[in-house]
PyMOL CGO cylinders between C-alpha atoms (Angstrom):
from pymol import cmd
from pymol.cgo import CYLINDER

trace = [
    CYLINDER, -7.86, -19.97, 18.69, -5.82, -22.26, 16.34, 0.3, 1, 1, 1, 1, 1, 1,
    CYLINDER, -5.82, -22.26, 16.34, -8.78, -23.12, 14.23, 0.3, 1, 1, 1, 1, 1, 1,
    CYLINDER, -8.78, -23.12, 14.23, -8.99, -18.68, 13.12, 0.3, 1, 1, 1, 1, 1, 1,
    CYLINDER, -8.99, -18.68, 13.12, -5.30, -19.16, 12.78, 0.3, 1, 1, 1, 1, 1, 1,
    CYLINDER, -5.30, -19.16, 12.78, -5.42, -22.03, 10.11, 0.3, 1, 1, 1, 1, 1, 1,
    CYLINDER, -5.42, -22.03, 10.11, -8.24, -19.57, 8.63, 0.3, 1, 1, 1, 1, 1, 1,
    CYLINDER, -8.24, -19.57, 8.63, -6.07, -16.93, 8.75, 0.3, 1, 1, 1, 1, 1, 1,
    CYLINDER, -6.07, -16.93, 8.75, -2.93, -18.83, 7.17, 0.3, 1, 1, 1, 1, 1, 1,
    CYLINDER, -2.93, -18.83, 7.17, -5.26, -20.00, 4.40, 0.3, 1, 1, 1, 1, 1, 1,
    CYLINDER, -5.26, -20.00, 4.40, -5.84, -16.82, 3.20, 0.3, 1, 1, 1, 1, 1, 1,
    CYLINDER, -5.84, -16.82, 3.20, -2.20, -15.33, 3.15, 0.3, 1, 1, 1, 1, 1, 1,
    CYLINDER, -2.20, -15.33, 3.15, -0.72, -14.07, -0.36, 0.3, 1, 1, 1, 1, 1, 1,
    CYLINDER, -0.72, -14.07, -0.36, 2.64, -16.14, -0.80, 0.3, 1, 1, 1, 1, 1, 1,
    CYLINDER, 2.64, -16.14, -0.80, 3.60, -13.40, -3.64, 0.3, 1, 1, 1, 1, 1, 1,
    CYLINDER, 3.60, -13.40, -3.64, 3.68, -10.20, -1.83, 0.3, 1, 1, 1, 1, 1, 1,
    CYLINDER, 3.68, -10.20, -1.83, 6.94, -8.20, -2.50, 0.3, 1, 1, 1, 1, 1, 1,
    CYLINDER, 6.94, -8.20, -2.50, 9.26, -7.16, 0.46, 0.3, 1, 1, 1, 1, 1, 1,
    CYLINDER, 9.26, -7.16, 0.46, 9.39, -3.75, 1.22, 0.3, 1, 1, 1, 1, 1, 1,
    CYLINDER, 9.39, -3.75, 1.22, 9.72, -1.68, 4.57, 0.3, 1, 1, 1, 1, 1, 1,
    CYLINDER, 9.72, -1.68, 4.57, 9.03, 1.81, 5.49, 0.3, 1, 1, 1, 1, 1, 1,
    CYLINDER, 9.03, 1.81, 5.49, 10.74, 4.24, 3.47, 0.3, 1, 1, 1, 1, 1, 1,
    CYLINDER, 10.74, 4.24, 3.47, 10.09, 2.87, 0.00, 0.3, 1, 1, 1, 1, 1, 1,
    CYLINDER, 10.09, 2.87, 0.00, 8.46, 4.10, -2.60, 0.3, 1, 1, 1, 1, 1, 1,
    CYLINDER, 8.46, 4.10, -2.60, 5.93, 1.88, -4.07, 0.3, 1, 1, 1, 1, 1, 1,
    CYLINDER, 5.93, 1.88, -4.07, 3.87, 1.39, -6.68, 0.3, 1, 1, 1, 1, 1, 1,
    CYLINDER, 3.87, 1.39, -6.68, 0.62, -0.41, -5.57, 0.3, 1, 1, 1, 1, 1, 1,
    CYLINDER, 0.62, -0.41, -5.57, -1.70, -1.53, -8.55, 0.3, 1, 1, 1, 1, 1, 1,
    CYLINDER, -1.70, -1.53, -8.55, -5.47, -2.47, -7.44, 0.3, 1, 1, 1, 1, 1, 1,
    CYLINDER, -5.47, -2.47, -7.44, -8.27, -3.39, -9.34, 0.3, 1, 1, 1, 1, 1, 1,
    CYLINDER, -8.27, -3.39, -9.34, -11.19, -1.17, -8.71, 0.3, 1, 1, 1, 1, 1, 1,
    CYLINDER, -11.19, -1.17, -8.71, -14.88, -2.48, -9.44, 0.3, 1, 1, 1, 1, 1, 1,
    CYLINDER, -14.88, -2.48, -9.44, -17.72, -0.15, -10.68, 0.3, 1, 1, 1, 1, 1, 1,
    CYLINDER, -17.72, -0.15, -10.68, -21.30, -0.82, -10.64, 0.3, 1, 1, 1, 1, 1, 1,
    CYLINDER, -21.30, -0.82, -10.64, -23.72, 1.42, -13.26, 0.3, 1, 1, 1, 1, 1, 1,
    CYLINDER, -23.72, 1.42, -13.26, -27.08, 1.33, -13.93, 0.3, 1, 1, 1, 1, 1, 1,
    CYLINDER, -27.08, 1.33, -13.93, -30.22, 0.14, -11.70, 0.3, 1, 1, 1, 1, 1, 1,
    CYLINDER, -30.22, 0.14, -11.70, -32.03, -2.97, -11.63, 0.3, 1, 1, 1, 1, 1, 1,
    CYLINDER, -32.03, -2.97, -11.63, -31.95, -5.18, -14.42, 0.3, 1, 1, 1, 1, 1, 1,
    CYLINDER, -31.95, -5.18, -14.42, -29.93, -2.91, -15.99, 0.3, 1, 1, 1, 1, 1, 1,
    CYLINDER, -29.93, -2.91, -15.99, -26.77, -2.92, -13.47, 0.3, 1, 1, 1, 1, 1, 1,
    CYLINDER, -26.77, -2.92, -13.47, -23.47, -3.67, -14.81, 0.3, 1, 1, 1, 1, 1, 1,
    CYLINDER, -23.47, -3.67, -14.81, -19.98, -4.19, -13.16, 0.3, 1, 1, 1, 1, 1, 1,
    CYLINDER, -19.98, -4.19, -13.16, -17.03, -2.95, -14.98, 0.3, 1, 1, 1, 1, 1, 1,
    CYLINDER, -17.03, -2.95, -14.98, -13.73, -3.33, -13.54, 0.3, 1, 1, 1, 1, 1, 1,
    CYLINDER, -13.73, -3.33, -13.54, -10.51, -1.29, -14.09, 0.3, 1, 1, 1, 1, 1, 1,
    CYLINDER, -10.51, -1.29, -14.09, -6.84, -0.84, -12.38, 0.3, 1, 1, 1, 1, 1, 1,
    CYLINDER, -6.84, -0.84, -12.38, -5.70, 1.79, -10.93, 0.3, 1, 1, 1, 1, 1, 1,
    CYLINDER, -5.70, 1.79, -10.93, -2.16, 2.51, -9.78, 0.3, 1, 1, 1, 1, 1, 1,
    CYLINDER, -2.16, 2.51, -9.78, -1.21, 4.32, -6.65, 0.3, 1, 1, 1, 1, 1, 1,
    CYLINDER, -1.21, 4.32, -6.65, 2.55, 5.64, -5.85, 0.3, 1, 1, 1, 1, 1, 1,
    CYLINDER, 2.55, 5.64, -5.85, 3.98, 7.02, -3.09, 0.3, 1, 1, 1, 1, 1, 1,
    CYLINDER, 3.98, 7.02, -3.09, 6.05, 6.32, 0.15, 0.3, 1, 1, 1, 1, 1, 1,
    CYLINDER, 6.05, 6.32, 0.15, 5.69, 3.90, 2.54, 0.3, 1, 1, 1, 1, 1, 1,
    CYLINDER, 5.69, 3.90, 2.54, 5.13, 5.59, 6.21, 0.3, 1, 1, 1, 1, 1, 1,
    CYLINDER, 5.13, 5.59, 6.21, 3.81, 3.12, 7.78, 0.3, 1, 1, 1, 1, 1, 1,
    CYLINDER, 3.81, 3.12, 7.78, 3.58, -1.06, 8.12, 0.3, 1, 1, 1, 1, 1, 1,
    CYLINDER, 3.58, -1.06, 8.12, 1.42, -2.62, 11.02, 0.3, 1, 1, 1, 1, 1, 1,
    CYLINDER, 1.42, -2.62, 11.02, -0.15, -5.70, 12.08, 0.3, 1, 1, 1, 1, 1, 1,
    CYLINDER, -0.15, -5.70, 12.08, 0.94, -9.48, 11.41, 0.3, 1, 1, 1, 1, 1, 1,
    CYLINDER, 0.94, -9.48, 11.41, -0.85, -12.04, 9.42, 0.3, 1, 1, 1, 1, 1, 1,
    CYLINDER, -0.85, -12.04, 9.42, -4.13, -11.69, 7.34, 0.3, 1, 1, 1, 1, 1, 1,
    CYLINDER, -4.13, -11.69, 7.34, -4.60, -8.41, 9.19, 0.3, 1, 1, 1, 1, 1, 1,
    CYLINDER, -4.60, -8.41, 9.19, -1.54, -7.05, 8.32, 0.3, 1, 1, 1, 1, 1, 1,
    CYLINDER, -1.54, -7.05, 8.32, -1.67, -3.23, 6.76, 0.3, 1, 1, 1, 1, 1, 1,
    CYLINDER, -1.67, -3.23, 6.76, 0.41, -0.33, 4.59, 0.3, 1, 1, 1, 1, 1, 1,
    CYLINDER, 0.41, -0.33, 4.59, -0.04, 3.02, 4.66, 0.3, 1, 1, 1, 1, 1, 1,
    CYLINDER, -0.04, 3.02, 4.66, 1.21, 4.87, 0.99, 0.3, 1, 1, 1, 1, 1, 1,
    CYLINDER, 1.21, 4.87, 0.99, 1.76, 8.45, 1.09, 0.3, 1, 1, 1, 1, 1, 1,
    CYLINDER, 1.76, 8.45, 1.09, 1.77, 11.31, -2.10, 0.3, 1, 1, 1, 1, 1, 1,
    CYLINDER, 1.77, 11.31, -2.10, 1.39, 14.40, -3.08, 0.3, 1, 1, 1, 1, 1, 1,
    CYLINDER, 1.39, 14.40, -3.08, -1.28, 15.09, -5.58, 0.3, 1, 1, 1, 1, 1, 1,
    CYLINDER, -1.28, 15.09, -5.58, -2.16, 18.46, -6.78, 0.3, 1, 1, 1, 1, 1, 1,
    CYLINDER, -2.16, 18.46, -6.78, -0.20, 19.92, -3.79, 0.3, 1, 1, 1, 1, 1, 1,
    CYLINDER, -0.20, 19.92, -3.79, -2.24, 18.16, -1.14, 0.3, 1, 1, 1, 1, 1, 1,
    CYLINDER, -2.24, 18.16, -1.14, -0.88, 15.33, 0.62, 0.3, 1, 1, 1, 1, 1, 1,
    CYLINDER, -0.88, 15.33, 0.62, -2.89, 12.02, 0.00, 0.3, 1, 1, 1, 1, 1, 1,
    CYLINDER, -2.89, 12.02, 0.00, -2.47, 9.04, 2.65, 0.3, 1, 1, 1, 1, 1, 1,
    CYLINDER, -2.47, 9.04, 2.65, -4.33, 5.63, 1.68, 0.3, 1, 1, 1, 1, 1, 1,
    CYLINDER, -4.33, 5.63, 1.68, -4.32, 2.34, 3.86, 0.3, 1, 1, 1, 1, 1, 1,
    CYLINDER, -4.32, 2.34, 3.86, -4.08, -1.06, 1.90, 0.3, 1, 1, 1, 1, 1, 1,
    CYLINDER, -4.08, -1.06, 1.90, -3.99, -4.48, 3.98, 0.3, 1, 1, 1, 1, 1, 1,
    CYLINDER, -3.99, -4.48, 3.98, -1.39, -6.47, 2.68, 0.3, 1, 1, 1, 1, 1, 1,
    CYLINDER, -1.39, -6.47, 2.68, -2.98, -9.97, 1.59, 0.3, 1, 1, 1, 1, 1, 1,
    CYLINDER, -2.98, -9.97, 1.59, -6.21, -8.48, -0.08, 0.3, 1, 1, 1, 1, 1, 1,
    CYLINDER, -6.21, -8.48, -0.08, -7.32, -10.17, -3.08, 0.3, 1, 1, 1, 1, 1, 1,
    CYLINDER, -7.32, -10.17, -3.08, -7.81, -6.47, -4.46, 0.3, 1, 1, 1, 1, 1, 1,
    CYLINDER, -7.81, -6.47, -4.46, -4.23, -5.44, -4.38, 0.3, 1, 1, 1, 1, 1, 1,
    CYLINDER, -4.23, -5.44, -4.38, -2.68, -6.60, -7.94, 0.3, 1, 1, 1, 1, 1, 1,
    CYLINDER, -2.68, -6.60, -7.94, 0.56, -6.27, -7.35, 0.3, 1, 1, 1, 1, 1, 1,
    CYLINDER, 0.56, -6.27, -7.35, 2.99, -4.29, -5.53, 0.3, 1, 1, 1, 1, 1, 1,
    CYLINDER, 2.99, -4.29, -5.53, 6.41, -2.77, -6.87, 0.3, 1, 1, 1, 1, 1, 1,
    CYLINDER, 6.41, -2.77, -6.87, 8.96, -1.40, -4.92, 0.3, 1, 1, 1, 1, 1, 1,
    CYLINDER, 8.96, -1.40, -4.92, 10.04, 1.73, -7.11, 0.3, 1, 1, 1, 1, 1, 1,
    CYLINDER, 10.04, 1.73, -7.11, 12.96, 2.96, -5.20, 0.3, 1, 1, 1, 1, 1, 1,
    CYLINDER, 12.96, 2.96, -5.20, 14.28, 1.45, -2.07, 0.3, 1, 1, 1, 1, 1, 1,
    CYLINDER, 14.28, 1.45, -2.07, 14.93, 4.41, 0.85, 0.3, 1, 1, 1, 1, 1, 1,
    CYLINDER, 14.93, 4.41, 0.85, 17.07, 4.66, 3.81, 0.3, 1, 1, 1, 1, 1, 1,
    CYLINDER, 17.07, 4.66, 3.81, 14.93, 4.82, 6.80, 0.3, 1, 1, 1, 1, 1, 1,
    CYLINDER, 14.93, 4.82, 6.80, 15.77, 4.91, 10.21, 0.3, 1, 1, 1, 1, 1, 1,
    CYLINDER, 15.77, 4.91, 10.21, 12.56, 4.63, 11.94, 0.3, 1, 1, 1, 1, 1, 1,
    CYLINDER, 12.56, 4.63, 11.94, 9.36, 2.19, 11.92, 0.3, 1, 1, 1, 1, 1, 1,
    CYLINDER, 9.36, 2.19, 11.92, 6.75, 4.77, 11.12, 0.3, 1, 1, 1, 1, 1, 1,
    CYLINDER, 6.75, 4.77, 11.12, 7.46, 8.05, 9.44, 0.3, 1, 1, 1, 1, 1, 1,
    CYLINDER, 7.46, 8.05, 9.44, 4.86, 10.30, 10.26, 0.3, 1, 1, 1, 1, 1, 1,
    CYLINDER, 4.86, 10.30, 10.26, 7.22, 13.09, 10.33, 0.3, 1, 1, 1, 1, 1, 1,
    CYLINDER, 7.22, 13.09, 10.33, 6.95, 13.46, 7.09, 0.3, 1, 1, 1, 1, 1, 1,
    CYLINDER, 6.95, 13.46, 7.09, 3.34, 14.42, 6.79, 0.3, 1, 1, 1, 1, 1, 1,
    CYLINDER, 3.34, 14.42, 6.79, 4.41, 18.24, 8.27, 0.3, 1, 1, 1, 1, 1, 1,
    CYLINDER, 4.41, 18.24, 8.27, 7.44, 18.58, 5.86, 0.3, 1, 1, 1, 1, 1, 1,
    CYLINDER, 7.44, 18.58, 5.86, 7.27, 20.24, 2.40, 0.3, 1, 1, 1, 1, 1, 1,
    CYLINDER, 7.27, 20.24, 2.40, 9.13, 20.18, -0.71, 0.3, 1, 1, 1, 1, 1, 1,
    CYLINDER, 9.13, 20.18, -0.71, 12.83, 18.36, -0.51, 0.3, 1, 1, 1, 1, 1, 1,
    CYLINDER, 12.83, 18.36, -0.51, 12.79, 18.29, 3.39, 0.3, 1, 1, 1, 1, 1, 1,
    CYLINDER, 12.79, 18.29, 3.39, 10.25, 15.29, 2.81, 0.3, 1, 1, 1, 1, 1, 1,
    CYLINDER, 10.25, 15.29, 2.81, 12.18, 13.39, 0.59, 0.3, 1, 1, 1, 1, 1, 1,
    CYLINDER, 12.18, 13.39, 0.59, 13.85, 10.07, 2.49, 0.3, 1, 1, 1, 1, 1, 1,
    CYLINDER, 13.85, 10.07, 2.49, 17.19, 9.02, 1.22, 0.3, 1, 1, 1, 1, 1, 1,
    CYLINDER, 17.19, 9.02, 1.22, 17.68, 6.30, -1.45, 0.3, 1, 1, 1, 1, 1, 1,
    CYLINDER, 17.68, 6.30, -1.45, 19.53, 3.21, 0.22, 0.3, 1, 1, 1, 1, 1, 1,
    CYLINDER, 19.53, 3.21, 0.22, 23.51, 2.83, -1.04, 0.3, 1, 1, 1, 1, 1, 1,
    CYLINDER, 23.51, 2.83, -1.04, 24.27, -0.11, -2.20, 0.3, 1, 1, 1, 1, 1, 1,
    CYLINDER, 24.27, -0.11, -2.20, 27.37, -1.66, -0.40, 0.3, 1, 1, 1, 1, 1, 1,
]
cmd.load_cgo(trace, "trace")
């Protein structure tokens, strides 16, 4: 078991940003295309940026996930990034909210302002 945990440890991202649930981040990943067939295949790759709130933050370690939540085109959008993959960019926490719970699935059935999640006061 210790030898999968120095594995593990080995592979953990020292520059990943703090955030919690509640935030809204902005999560920039680098997406790699392939075109073509054959001899002819090419890889291009590109970033794209995702932004939305946090609902969700699970697991510990290299397995450690984040679930991002938006609203595009009036349907809501949920994507799952793990934490310490070499895909993720960087993260950015956009604005900091006040969040009383772990997960926040309640969010998913409400609309318009009743989803929003307060911004954290500074004291």
């Amino acid at each position: 078991m210790r030898e999968i945990e120095t594995i593990e440890r080995s592979q953990l991202r020292e520059d990943v940003t703090p955030f919690v649930p509640g935030d809204t981040v902005k999560v920039v990943i680098e997406i790699k295309e392939t075109t073509g067939m054959g001899d002819k295949k090419t890889v291009r790759s590109r970033t794209q940026a995702f932004q939305g709130l946090v609902i969700r933050r699970q697991g510990s370690g290299a397995r450690e996930t984040f679930t991002v939540r938006k609203i595009s085109f009036g349907v809501g959008v949920e994507r799952t990034f793990p934490v310490h993959s070499p895909i993720l960019k960087e993260i950015t926490v956009v604005q900091e909210g006040d969040a009383r719970r772990a997960k926040l699935y309640y969010i998913r059935k409400k609309v318009g302002k009743a989803a929003r999640v307060r911004k954290k006061k500074l004291s």
